[in-house]
N, C-alpha and C positions, 0 to 999 in steps of 0.2 A: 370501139375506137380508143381503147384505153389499154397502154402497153404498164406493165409493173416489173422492178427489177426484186432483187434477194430480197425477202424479211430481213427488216434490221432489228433484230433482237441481242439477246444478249448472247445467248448461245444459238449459234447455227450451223446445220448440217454440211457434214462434210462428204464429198465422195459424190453423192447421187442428191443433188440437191434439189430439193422441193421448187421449183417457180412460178407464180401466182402470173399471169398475165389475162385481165380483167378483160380484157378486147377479145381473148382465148387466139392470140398470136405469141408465135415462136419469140424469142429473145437472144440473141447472140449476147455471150461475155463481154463486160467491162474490167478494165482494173480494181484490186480491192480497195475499199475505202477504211483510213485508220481508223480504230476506234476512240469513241468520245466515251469519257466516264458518267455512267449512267448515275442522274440524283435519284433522292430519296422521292415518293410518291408527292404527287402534285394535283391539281386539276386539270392542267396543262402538259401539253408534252417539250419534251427538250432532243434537238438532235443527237443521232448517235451518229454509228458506222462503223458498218458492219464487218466484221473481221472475214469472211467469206465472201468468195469471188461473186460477184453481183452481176446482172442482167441488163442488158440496154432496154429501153423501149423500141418495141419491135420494128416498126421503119417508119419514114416518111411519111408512110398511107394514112397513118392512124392519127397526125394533125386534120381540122377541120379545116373545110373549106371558107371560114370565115376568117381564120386565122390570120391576122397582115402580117405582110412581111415588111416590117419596120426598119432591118438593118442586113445590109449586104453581108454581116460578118458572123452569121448567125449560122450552127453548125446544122448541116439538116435534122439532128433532133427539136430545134428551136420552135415551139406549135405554140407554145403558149407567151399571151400575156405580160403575166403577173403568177409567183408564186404565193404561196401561203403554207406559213410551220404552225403547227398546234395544233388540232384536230380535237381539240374539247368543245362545249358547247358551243361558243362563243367561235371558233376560229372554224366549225365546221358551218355554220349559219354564215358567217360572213365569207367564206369561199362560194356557197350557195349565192349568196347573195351577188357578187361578183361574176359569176358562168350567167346568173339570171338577167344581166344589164346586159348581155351580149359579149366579154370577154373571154375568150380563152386563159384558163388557170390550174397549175398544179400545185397540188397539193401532195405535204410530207406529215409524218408525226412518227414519232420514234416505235411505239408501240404500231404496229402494221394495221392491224383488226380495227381499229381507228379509221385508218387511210381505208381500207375495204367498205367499213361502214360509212362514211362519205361518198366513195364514189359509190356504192349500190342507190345512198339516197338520191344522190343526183340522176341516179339512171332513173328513178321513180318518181322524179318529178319533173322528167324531160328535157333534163341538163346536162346527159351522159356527153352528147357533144361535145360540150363544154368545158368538165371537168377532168382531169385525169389525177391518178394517183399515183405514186412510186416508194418504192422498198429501198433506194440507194439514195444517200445525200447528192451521190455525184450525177446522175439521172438527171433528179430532179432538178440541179442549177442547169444543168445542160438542156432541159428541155426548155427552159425561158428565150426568150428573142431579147437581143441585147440594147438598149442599157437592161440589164438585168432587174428585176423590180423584187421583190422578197420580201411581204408584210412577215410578222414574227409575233406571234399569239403563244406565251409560254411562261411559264410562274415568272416574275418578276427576281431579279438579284443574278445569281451566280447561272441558272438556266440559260438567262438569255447568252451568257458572255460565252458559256461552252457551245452555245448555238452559232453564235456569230463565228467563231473560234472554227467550227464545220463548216461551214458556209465560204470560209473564208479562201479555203485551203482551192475551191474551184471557181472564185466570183472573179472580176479583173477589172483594173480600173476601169471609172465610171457605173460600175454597177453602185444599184441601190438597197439596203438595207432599210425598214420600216419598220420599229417596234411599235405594234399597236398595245402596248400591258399598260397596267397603271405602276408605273416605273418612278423610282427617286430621280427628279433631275438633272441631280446635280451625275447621277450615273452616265444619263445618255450624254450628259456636258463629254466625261471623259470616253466615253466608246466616239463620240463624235471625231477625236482625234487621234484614239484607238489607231480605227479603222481608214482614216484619211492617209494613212504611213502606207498601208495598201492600194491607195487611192481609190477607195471607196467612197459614198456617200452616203450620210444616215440621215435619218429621220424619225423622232419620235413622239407617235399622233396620241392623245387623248382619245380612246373611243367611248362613248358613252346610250347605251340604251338598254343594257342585256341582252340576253338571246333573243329577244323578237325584233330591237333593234337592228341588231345585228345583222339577221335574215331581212326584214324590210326596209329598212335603211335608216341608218346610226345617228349622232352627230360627231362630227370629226376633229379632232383641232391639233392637228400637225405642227410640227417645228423641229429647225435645224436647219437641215441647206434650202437655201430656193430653190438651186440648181435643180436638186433631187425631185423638188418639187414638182416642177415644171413639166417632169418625166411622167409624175403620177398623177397630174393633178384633174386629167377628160376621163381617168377611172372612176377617182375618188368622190369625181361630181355627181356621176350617175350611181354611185352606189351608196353615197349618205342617203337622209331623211331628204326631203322636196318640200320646200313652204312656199307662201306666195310673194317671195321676194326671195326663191333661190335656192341651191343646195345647202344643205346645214353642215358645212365643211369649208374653211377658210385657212390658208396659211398664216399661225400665228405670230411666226418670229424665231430667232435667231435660236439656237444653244438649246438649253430644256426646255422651254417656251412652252411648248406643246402640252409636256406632262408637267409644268407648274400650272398650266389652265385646268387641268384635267383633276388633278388635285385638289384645288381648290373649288370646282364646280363639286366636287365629293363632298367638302367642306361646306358648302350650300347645301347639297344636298339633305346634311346629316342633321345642318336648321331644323331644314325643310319639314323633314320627318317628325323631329321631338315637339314642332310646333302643331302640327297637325295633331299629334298621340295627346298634347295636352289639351288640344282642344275638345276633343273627343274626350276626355278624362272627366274634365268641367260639367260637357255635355249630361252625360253618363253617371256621375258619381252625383253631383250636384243639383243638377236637373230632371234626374231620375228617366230619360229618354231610352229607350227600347233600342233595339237590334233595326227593327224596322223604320221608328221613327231617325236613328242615325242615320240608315242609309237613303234615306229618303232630305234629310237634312245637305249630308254633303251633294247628294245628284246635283240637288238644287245651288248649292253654292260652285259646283262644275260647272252654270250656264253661266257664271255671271265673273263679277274682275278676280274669283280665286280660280277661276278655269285652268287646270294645268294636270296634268298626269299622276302624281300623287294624290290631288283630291278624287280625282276619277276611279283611281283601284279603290281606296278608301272607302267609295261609297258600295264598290263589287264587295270589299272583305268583308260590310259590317251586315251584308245580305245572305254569304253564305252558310249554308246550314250544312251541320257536320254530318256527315254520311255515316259515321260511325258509331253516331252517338244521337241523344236528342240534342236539341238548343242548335247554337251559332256556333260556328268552327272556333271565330277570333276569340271566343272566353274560355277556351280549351286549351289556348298556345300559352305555356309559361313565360311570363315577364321578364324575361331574359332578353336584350339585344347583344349582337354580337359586333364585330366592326373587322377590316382589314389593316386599318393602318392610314388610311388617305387621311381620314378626320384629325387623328392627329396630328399629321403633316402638318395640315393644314396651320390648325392653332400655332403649332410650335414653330412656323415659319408666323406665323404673324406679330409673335414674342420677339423672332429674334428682327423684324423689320421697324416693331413700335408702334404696328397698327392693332388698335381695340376691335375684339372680335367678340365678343361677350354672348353672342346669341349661338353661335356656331361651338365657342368654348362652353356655354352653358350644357349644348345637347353631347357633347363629347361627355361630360361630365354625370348627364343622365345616363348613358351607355354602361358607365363602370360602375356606379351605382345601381344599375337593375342587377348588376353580376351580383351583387350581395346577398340573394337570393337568402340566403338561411338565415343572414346575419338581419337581416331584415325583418324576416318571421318572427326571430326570438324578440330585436327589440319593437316592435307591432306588441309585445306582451308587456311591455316592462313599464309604459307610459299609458297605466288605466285614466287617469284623471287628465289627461288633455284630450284636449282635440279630435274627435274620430268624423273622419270624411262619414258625410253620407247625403242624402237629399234634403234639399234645403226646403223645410216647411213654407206652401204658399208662394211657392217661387212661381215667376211669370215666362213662361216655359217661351213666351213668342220672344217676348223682349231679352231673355237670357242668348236667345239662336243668335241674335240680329247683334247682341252685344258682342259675344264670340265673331262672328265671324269678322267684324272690324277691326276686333282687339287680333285676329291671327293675319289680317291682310297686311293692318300697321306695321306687325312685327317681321313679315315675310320680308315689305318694302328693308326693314333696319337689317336683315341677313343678309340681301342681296346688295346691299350699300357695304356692309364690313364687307362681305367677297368681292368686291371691285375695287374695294379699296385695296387688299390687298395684292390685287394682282398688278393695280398699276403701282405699287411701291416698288415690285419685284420689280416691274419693266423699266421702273426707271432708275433700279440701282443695275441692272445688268445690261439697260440703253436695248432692251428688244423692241422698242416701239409700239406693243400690242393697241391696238383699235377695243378700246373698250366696250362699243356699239357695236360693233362687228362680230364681238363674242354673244351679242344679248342677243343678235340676228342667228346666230348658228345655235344657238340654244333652244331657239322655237321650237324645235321641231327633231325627232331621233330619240332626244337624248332622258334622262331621271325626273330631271326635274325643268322641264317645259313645260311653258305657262305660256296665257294669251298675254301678263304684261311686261313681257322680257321685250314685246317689239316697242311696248311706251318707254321699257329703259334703254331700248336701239336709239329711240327719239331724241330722250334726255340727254345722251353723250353726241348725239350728232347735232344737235344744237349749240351742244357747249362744250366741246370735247376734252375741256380744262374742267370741269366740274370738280367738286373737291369732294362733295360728297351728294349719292343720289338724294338724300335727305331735304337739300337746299332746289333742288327743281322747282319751279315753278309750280309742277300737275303737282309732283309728287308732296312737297309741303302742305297743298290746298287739303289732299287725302287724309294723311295725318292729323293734321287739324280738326280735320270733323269724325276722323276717327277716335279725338283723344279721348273723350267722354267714355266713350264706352271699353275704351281699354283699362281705363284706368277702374270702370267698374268690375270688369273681369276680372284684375289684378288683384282688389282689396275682396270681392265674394270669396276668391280662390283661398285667399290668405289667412281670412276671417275662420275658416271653414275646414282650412288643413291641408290642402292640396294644396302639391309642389304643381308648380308652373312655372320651373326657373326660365324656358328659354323665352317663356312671354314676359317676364316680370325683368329680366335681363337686357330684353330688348324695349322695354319703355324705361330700363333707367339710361340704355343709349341715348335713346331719345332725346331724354332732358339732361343728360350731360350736356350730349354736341349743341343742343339751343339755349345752353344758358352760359351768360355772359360773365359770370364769376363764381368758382369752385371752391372749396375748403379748402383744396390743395397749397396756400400759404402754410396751414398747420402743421401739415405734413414738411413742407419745405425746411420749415423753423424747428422742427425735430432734427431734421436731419442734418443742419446747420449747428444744433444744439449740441448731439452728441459723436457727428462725426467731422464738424467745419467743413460740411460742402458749399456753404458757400446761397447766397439767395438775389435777388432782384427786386427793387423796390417799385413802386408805383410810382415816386416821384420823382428820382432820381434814374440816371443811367447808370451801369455799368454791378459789378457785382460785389457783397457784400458777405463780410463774418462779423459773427459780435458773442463777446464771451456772457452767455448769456447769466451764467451765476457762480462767480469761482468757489463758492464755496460745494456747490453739488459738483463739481469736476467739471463744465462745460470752460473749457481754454481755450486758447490760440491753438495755430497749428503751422510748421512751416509749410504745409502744402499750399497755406492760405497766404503768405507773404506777397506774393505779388499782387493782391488786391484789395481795394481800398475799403479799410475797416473806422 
């Protein structure tokens, strides 16, 4: 049931050309389609087109019978759906995913043997119905039923735009464009308007779960037109994650919307991770706990309020034993983390909006520092006489676990507070309205970092959907509170003893910043008053202040300060 036009390669045969047709039906001639400048290697693929005469999908026949017919205007190649570009891990599991909710959908990727090895998977998992694949960019738009629908799975930057760029040449107004990548915003901001000069419509979704996501169902967080939405939205239901309140996939909001949630949920994410690794560190270095006793440690902390998908591999990683070697895999992988770029998105939009992020900048900052790797080793040599981490004589192994795990629950609740902080500063300088609760509801479930108490923080903002910061909840202050104790013991054993635990120690000086009622921050002020006349505000008075603090060290006047009262 599956028709294929030309290999779109870079070179293609001329004269007697090769045609692949997967259903093993004839093809009649299409128009050639021009060529796209092939990039540099990716994980992802990016449209071509092909310089040689290309192939139709063999006929009418070869659509399913499940197929609707959604639009009178729809050319009889029109069988499918919804398409899908990229055929790497990620775009060939969620086209699977997609033919497995019952949609008809074609698939493209520049490289062919890609698009082959998708549809053969499909045939083998009983979705050949379902799936088809094609060798021609023009094929494959042509074989969508109109509004046209085109998710776009492809490196992020210049790929996408030469994709859209193909796409473009055969889509027609009201078709839909969908980048599911973790894309810069402010990017799909301008393809949003790009592509509207065509009259197109775009959308750009957040997808979040990796490959098994992907394949069993994601979390989704879309943004940019409603309209487009509206088009995708009885797909996109049944092919996210499923929780007990819903698909984990909601329309975010206007413009980048999408990939600012998406971003930032990376940016939790990257907490997420360094708080965990330091707990285990503590665990391990300090407490002297085994391979076994770890992974038996997190299971247990997977039944109870740290329940969420990073504790759960965590307790798989610290159980497996290395095939190749004696001992445990995880004391075999070099201390090196790598990153994409989301993480520091993330921080460096939190800089430029004013919002304190110190736990999320902490674990970015742990990332580039494991890069040190040699530089590391050498100074590991240079500092005999301080400090060497190791197990803490006499340590009380029950009450270290029980202290850890509050001190990283504490610190989880202060990550997931700066990430929503930051996304509602975004929303409300760019007016997208995003539902802060509505993101904590689609995040149950699909996606990195899903946890059982993203539905207490759906609670906390549907209670009070002005909250300022999750910190100040009702549940959630109660938590902290009886958590403090033992954060703070974790803090000063860690400290006393040599091990870094910035994103935990980072995250209780959050803490007691945001709940304390008066800061140093005068000193700082009066410096900067001192040597540059910015200028200060007093306690008892209104309105703003300079004072030459000492003529004779050079602190002066300044006319920038002339119009206020000194």
């Amino acid at each position: 049931m599956h028709a294929n036009a030309l290999k779109g390669s870079t070179r293609l045969q001329t004269g007697s050309s090769r045609v692949r047709d997967v259903a093993g039906h004839a093809a009649p001639r299409c128009s050639p389609v021009p060529q796209v400048p092939r990039p540099g290697p990716s994980t992802s693929s990016v449209v071509p087109a092909p310089s040689a005469p290309t192939r139709r999908v063999a006929s009418r026949a070869s659509a399913t019978a499940a197929a609707p017919k959604s639009s009178d205007k729809s050319t009889p190649m029109a069988v499918s759906q919804i398409g899908l570009i990229g055929l790497a891990v990620m775009g060939q599991n969620m086209a699977l995913n997609v033919a497995e909710k019952g949609f008809p959908i074609s698939v493209y990727n520049r490289s062919y043997d890609k698009t082959e090895a998708a549809v053969k998977r499909a045939q083998k998992e009983g979705l050949g119905e379902k799936l088809r694949g094609y060798e021609s960019i023009k094929d494959f738009v042509l074989s969508l039923q109109k509004p046209r629908r085109v998710i776009i799975l492809v490196k992020a930057g210049s790929p996408v735009d030469q994709t859209i760029d193909a796409l473009s040449e055969y889509m027609e107004p009201g078709d839909i464009i969908i980048d599911g990548g973790n894309e810069w915003y402010e990017n799909t901001e301008k393809r949003i308007t790009k592509v509207a000069e065509k009259g197109l419509l775009y959308l750009g979704m957040g997808v979040s779960g990796g490959e098994e996501g992907a394949r069993r169902g994601p979390s989704m967080m879309p943004g940019g037109s409603p309209e487009a939405y509206k088009y995708i939205q009885s797909i996109v239901e049944k092919v996210a994650a499923q929780v007990n309140d819903g698909p984990c996939v909601t329309y975010v909001g206007a413009g980048g919307s999408g990939n600012f949630v998406k971003m930032v949920h990376n940016g939790i994410e990257y907490g997420d991770m360094q708080l965990i690794s330091e707990a285990y560190d503590v665990l391990k270095t300090l407490g002297g706990l085994n391979n076994e006793e770890l992974a038996a440690v997190f299971k247990e902390w997977n039944a109870a309020e740290l329940e969420s998908f990073l504790i759960e591999i965590t307790a798989i990683i610290m159980a497996k034993k290395d095939d190749q070697g004696t001992g445990f895999l995880v004391d075999k992988i070099v201390d090196q983390t790598g990153s994409k770029g989301t993480g520091k998105w993330t921080v460096q939009q939190a800089a430029e909006l004013g919002v304190a992020d110190p736990t999320m900048a902490a674990a970015l900052d742990a990332r580039y520092m494991s890069a040190l790797k040699q530089e590391r080793v050498a100074a590991s040599k240079s500092f005999p006489t301080c400090v060497t981490p190791g197990p803490v004589a006499g340590i009380d192994k029950a009450k270290l676990i029980a202290d850890v795990r509050r001190a990283l629950y504490a610190s989880k609740i202060c990550s997931y507070a700066q990430g929503m902080n930051i996304i509602k500063a975004k929303s409300d300088e760019k007016k997208w309205d995003i539902n802060l609760g509505g993101l904590a509801r689609i995040w149950k479930g699909g996606c990195i970092i899903r946890a059982g108490f993203l539905d207490r923080i759906r609670v906390a903002y549907e209670r009070n959907p002005a909250l300022p910061s999750l910190l100040v909840d009702p549940d959630f202050a109660k938590e902290l509170a009886t958590a403090e104790a033992s954060w703070r013991n974790v803090a000063a054993l860690a400290i006393t003893h040599g091990v870094p635990i910035p994103a935990i120690t980072s995250s209780l000086s959050y803490f007691d910043t945001y709940r304390r009622e008066r800061l140093p921050a005068n000193l700082v002020q009066a410096q900067r008053d001192f040597f540059g006349s910015h200028t200060y505000q007093r306690t008892d008075k209104d309105g703003w202040y300079h004072t030459v603090w000492d003529e004779s060290f050079g602190s002066a006047d300044s006319i920038t300060t002339s119009g206020y009262v000194v």
